[in-house]
N, C-alpha and C positions, 0 to 999 in steps of 0.2 A: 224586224228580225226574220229573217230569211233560213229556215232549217235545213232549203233541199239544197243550196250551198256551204253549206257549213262542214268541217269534219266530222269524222266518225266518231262517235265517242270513245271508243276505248282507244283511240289514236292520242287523245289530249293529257299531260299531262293533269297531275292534282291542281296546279295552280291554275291551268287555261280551263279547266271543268269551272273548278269553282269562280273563277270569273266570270263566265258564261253562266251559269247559275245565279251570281247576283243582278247580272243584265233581266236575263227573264225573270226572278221575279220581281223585282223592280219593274218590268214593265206591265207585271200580272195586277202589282198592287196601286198603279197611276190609273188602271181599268178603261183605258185609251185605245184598246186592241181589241178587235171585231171577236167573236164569240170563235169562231170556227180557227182562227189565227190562235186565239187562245190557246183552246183545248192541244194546237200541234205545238205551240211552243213547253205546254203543260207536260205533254208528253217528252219533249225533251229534255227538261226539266227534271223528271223523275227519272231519266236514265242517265243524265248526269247527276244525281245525288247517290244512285247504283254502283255507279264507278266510284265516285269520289269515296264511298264506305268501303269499295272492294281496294282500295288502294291505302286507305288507312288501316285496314285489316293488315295487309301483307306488311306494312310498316313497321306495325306493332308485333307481327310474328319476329320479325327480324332483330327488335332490340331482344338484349339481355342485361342482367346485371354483374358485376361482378360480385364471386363468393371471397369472403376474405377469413382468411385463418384467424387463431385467438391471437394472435400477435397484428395485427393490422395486414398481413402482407396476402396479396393477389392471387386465390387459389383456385379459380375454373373462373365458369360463366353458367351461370344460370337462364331459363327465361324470366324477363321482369315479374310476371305475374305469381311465379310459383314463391312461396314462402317455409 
């Protein structure tokens, strides 16, 4: 797993992040990979799970729910989490 060719992280999508995240640690956990190889892929590792939470963050900012009148019918948008 070669880091200094790889993209940038905040260039990758949530899917290419977290793909690349199950590659490194699946290589962290075969324990096949020299100590100093580790610690750089480890580090990239934790900056793709940075991204991947700043990208599920803005995700979650962006849903809403909708508000519905006493009658069933469609009356704004809330965010999900407010109640």
């Amino acid at each position: 797993m070669n880091t200094t060719t790889q993209p940038d992280v905040s260039a990758l999508s949530f899917e290419q992040a977290v793909e690349e995240l199950e590659r490194i640690v699946s290589a962290l956990e075969r324990g096949d990979v020299a100590l100093d190889k580790s610690i750089e892929i480890y580090e990239r590792g934790e900056a793709l799970k940075k991204h991947c939470e700043a990208l599920l963050k803005a995700a979650e900012d962006r849903i809403e729910k909708i508000r519905l009148d006493r009658a069933g019918r469609p009356q704004g948008v809330e965010p999900l989490d407010a109640d």
